[in-house]
Biopython code that builds the backbone (N, CA, C, O; Angstrom):
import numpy as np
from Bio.PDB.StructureBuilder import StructureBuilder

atoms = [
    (1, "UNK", "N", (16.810, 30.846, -21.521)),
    (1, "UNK", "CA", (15.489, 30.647, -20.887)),
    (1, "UNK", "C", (15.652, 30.445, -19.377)),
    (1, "UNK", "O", (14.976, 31.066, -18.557)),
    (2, "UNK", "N", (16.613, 29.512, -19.047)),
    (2, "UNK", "CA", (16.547, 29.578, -17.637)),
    (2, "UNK", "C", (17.128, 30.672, -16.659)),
    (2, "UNK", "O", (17.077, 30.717, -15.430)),
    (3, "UNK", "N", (17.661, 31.487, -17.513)),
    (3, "UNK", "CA", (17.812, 32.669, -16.910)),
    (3, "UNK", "C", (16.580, 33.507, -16.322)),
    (3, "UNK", "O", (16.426, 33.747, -15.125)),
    (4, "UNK", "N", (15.459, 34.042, -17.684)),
    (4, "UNK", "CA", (14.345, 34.430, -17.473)),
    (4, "UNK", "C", (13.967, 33.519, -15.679)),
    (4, "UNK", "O", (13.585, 34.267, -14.780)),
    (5, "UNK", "N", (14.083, 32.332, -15.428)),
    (5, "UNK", "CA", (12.940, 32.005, -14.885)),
    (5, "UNK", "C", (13.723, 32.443, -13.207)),
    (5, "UNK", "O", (13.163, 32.753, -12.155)),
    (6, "UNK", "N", (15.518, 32.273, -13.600)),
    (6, "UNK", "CA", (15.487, 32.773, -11.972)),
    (6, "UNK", "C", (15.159, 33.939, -11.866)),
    (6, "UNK", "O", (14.465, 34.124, -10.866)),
    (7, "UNK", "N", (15.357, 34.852, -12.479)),
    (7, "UNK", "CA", (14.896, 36.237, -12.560)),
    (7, "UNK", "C", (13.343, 36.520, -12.027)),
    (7, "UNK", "O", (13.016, 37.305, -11.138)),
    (8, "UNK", "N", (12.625, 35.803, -12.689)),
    (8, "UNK", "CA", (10.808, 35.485, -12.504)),
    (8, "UNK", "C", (11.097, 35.553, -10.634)),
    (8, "UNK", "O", (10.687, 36.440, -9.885)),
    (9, "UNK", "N", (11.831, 34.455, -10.286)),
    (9, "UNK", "CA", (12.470, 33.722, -8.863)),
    (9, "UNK", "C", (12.113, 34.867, -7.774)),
    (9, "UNK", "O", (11.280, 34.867, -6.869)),
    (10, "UNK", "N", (13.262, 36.067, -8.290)),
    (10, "UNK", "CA", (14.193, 36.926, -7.657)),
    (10, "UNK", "C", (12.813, 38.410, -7.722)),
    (10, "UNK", "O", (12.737, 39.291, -6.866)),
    (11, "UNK", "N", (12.292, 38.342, -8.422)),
    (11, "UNK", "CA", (11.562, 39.321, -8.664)),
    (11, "UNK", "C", (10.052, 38.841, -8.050)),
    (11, "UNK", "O", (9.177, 39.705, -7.997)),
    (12, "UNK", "N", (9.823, 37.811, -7.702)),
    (12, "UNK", "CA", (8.755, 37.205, -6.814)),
    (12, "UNK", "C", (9.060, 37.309, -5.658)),
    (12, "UNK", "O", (8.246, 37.879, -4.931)),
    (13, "UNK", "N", (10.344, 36.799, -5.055)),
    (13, "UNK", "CA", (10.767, 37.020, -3.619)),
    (13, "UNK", "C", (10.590, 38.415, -2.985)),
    (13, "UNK", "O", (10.078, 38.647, -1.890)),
    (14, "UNK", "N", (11.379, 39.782, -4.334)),
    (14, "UNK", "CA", (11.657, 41.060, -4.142)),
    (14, "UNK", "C", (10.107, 42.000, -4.011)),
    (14, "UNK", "O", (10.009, 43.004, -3.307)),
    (15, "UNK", "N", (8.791, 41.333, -4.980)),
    (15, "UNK", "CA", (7.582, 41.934, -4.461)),
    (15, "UNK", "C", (6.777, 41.529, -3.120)),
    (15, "UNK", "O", (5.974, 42.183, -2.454)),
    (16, "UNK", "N", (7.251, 40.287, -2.970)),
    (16, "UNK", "CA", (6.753, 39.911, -1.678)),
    (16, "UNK", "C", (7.277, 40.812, -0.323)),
    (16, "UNK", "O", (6.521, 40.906, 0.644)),
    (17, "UNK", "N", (8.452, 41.387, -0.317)),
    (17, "UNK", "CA", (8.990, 42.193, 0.838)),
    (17, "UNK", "C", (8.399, 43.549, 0.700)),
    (17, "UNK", "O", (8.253, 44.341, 1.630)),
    (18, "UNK", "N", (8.047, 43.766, -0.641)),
    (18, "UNK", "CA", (7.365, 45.232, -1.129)),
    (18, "UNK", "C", (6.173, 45.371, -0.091)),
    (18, "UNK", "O", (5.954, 46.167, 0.822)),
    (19, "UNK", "N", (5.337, 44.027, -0.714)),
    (19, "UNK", "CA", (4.115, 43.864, -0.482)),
    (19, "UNK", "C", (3.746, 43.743, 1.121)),
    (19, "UNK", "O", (2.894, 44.490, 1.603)),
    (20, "UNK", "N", (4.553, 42.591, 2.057)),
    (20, "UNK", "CA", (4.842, 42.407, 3.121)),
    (20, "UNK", "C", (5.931, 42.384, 3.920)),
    (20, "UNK", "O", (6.269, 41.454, 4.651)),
    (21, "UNK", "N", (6.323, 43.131, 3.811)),
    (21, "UNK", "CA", (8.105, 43.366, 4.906)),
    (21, "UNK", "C", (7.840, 42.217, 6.000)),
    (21, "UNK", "O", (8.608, 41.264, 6.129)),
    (22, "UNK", "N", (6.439, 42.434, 6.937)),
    (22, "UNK", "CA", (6.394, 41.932, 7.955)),
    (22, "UNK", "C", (6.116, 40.588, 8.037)),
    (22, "UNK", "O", (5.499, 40.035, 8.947)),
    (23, "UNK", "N", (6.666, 39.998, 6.901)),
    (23, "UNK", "CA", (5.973, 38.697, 6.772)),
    (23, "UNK", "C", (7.846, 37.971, 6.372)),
    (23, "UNK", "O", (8.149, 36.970, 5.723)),
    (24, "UNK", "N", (8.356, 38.549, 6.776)),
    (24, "UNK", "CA", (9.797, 37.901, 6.564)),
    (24, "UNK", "C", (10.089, 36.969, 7.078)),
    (24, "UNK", "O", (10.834, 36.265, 6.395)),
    (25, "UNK", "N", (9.688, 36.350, 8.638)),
    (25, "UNK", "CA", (9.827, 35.208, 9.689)),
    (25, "UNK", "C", (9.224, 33.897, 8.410)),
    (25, "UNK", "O", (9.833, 32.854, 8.171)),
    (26, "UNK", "N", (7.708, 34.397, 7.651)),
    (26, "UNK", "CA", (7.499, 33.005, 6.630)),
    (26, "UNK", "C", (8.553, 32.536, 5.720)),
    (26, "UNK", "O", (8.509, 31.413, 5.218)),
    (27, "UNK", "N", (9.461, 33.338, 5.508)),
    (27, "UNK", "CA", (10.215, 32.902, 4.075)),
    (27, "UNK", "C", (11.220, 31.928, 4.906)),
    (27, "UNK", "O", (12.082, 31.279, 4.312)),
]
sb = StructureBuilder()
sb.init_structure("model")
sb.init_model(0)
sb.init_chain("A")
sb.init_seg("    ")
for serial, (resi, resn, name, xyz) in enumerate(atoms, 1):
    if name == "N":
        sb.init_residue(resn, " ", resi, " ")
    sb.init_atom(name, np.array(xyz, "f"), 0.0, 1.0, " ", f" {name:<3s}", serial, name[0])
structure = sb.get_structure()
């Protein structure tokens, strides 16, 4: 299970750059 959730993690971070590249300075 806690695998699933870093994954959830990694795949939230990875649509956010999809979504906004230009928003990299927030992270």
């Amino acid at each position: 299970m806690e695998n699933n959730i870093h994954t959830i993690g990694i795949i939230i971070l990875y649509l956010r750059r999809q979504a906004a590249p230009n928003t990299q300075q927030n992270l």
